[in-house]
C-alpha positions as CSV (number, residue, x, y, z in Angstrom):
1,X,0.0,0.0,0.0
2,X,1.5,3.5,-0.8
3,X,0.5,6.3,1.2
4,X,1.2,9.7,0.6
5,X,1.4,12.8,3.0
6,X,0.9,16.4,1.9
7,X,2.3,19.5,3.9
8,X,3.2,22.8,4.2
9,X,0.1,24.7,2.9
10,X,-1.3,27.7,4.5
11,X,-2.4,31.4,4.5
12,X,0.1,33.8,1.9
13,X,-0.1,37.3,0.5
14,X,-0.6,38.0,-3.2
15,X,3.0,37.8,-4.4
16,X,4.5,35.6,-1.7
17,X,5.5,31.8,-2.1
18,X,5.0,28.8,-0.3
19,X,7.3,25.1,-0.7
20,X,4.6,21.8,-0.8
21,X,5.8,18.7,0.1
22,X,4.8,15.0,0.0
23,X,6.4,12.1,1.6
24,X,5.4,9.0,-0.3
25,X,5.8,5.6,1.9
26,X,5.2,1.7,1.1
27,X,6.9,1.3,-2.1
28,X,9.3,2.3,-4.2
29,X,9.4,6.2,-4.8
30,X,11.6,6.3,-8.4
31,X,8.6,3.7,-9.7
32,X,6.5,6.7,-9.8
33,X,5.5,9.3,-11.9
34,X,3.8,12.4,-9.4
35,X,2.2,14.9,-9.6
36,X,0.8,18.3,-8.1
37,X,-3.0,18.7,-8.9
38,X,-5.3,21.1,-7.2
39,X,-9.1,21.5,-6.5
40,X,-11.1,24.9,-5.6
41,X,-14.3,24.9,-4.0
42,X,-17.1,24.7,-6.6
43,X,-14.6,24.0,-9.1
44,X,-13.1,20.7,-10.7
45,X,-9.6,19.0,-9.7
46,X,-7.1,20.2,-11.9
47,X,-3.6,19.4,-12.9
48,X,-1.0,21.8,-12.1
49,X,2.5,19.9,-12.7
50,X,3.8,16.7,-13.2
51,X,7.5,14.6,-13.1
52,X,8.7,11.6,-14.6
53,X,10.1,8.6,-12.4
54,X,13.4,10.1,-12.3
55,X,12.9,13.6,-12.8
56,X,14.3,14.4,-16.2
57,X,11.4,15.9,-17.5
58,X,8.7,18.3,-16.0
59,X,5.5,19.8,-17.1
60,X,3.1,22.4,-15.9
61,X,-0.2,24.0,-16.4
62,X,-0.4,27.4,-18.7
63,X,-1.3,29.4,-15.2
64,X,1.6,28.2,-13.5
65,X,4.6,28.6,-15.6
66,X,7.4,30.4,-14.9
67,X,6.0,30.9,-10.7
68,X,5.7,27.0,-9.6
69,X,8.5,24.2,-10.0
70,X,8.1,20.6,-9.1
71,X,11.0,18.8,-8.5
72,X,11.6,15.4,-6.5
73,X,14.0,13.6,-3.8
74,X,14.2,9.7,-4.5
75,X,16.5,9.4,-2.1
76,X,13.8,10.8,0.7
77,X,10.5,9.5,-0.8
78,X,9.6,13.2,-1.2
79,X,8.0,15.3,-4.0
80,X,7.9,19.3,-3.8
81,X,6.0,22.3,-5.3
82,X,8.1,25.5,-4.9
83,X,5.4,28.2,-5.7
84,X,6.4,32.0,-6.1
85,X,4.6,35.0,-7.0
86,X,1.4,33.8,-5.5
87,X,-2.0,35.3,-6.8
88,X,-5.5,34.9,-5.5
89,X,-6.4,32.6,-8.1
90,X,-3.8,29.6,-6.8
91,X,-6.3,29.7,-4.0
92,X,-7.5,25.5,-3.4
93,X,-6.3,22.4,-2.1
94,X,-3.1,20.7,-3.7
95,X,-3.0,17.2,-4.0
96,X,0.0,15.1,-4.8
97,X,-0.5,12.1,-6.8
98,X,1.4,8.9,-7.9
99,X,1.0,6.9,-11.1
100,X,3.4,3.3,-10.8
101,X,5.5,3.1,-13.5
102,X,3.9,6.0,-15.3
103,X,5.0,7.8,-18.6
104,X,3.6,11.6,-18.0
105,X,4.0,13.3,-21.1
106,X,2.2,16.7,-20.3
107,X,0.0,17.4,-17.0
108,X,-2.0,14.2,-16.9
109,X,-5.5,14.1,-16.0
110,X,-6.2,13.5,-12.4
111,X,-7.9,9.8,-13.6
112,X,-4.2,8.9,-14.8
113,X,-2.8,8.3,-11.0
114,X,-3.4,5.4,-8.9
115,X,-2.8,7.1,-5.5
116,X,-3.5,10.1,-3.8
117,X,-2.4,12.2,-0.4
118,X,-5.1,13.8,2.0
119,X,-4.4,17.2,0.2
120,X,-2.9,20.7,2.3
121,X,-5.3,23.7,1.5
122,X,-3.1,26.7,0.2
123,X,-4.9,30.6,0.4
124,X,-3.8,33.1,-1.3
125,X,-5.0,36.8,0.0
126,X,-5.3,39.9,-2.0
């Protein structure tokens, strides 16, 4: 059984930044591809980023270029979501996600993982 543990959400300014994490237990870390999705009340789950197995290639939602970077630790079990120059807008939960031996070749869909974390709610004040 995999489990996955979000953290370090919370309450930010317009313009300030916040570093995710999520600790993946049970298996194997580099036999996943993750990634980052997030869900706003009323709206659907998005993708925001996803990384291959071994981190060689990245890939991000239009909104979030250029501001978020998701990068991974195989050696700690532990994915991460640097976000910068916050806006309103990034306001929801954030999910991380794991997909075994998965091939990500853009911001998959959220019905391409397997396994999900509890999610950490990020706000983003104006």
């Amino acid at each position: 059984q995999v489990r996955l543990v979000e953290s370090g959400g919370g309450l930010v300014q317009a313009g300030g930044s916040l570093r995710l994490s999520c600790v993946v237990s049970g298996r194997t870390f580099s036999n996943y591809a993750m990634g980052w999705l997030r869900q706003a009340p009323g709206k659907e789950r998005e993708s925001v980023a996803a990384i291959s197995r071994f981190g060689s290639r990245t890939y991000y939602v239009d909104s979030v270029k250029g501001r978020f970077t998701i990068s991974r630790d195989n050696a700690k079990n532990t994915l991460f979501l640097q976000m910068n120059s916050l806006k309103p807008e990034d306001t929801a939960t954030y999910y991380c996600a794991a997909k075994e031996l998965g091939n990500p070749t853009q911001t998959m869909s959220p019905a391409f993982y397997d396994y999900w974390g509890q999610g950490t709610p990020v706000t983003v004040s104006s």
